[in-house]
VEXDREN-919216 format. One record per residue (C-alpha): z, x, y. Coordinates in steps of 0.001 Angstrom, whole numbers. Each point is the difference from the previous one (the first is absolute). Layout:
NODE        zz        xx        yy
NODE         Z         X         Y
...
END
This chain:
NODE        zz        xx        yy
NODE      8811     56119    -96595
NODE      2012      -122      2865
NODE      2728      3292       538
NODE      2675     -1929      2809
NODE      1961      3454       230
NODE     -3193      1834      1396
NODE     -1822     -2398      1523
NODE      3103      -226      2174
NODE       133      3773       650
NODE     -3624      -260       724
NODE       284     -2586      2627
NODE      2874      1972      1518
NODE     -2192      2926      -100
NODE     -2566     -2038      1884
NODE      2244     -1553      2631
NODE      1203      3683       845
NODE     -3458      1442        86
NODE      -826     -3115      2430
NODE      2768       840      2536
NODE      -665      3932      -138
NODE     -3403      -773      1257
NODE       838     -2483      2645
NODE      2880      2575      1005
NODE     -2908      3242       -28
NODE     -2971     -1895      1396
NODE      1939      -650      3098
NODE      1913      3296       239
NODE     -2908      1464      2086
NODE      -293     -1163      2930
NODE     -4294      1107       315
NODE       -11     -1331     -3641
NODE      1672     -3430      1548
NODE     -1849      -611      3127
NODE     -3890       866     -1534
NODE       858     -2990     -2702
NODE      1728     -2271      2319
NODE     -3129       319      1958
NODE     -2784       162     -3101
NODE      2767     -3432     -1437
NODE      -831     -1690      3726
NODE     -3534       661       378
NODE     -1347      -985     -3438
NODE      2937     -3276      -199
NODE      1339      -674      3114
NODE     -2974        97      2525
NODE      -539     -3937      -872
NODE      1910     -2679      1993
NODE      -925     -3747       -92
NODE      -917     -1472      3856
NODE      3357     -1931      1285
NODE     -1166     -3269      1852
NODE      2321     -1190      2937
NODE      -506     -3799       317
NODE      2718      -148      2854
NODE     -2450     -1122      2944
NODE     -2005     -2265     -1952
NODE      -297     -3627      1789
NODE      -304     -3220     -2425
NODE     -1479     -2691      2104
NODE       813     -3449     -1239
NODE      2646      1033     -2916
NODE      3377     -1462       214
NODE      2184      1500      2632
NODE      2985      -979     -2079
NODE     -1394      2561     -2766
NODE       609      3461       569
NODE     -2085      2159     -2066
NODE      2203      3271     -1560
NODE      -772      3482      1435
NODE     -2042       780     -3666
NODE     -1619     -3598      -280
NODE     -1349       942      3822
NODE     -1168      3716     -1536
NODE     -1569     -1534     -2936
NODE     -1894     -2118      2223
NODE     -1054      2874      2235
NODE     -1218      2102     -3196
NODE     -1595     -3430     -1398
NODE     -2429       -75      3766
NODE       383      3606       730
NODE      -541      1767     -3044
NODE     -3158     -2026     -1695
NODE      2313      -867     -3287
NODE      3619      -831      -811
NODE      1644      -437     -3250
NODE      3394     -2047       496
NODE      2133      1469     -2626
NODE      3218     -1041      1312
NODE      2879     -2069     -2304
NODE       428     -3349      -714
NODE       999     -1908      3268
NODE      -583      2950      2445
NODE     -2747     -2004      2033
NODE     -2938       798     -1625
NODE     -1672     -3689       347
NODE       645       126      4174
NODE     -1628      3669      -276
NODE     -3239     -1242     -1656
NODE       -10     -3337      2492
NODE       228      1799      3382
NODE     -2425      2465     -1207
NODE     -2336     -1903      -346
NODE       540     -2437      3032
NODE        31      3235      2067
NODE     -3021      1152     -1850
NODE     -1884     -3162      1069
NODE      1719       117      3794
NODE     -1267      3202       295
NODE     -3828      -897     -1603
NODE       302      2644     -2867
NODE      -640     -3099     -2538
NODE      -705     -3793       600
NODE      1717     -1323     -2684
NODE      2375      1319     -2675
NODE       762      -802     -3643
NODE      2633       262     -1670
NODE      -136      -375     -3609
NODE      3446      -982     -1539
NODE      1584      -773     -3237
NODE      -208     -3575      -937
NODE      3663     -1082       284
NODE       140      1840      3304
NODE     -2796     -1878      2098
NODE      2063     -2433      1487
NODE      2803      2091       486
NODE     -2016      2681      2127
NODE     -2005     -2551      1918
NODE      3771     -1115      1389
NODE       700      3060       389
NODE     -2890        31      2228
NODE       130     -2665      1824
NODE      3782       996       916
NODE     -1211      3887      1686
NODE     -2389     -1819      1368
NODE       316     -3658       668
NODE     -3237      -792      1939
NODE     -2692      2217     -2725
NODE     -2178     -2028     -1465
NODE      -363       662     -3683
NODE     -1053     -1569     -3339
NODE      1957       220     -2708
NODE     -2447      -594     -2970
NODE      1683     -1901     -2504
NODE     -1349     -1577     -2845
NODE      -558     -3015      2042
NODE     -2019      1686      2699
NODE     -1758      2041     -2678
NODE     -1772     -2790     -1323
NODE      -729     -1599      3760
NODE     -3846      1239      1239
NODE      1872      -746      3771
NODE      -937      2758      2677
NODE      2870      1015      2097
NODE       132      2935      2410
NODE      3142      1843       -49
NODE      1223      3426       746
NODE      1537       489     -3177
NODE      -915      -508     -3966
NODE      2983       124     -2459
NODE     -1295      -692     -3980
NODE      2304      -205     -3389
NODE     -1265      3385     -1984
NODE     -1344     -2411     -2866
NODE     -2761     -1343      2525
NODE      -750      4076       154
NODE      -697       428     -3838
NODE     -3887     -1593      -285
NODE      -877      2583      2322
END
């Protein structure tokens, strides 16, 4: 059973005990700088790299695209740092980010070929995509149509729907 007068009073009580604290713990000075520094060395000593992406080249994209200062980092942490998750909104360049990558990738001979693995309704729209940063790559965009063809082609670039993923 639920008493509304004194749980009331009790959270009063509470929110009053919470401020005396905060109001004594810091009244020290000594007492204020050793947890400050015990806070900062067991929380605080971690800070994720920052990748600068400012003098990267991109030979052969578009020179009427200019990448975004944090599609250019993302890039830099994609060849720099070994891994990248691209965790940005909807229509912040993520599909550019993931395309230079790996054209720079191959440029720079950290990979031969790259595949990107896409939902099915997006295929065509990221091989465009593609083939608009950079107009003279030569990719495959496997669509149901190419799926089924046993044709050879050499390219420097695999996209595939995810649903051609799933026997695997």
């Amino acid at each position: 059973m639920l008493n509304k007068k004194e749980t009331l009073l009790a959270g009063q009580k509470q929110e009053l005990l919470k401020e005396e604290f905060k109001n004594w713990i810091f009244n020290d000075q000594e007492r204020r700088n050793r947890l400050v520094k015990l806070y900062n060395e067991r929380f605080n000593s971690i800070r994720n790299r920052e990748y600068d992406g400012s003098k990267l080249s991109f030979e052969g994209m578009n020179t009427k695209i200019d990448l975004r200062p944090h599609q250019r980092n993302a890039i830099a942490r994609s060849l720099y740092g070994g891994n990248a998750l691209l965790a940005h909104v909807v229509g912040s360049g993520k599909t550019f980010e993931m395309v230079a990558s790996a054209m720079e990738s191959k440029r720079l001979g950290m990979c031969s070929k790259s595949l990107f693995v896409v939902p099915n309704h997006l295929t065509g729209q990221i091989g465009r995509e593609f083939m608009r940063l950079y107009p003279s790559a030569n990719i495959m965009v496997a669509d149901k149509k190419r799926l089924l063809s046993r044709k050879t082609v050499s390219v420097s670039s695999v996209e595939l729907p995810q649903e051609s993923m799933m026997p695997l």
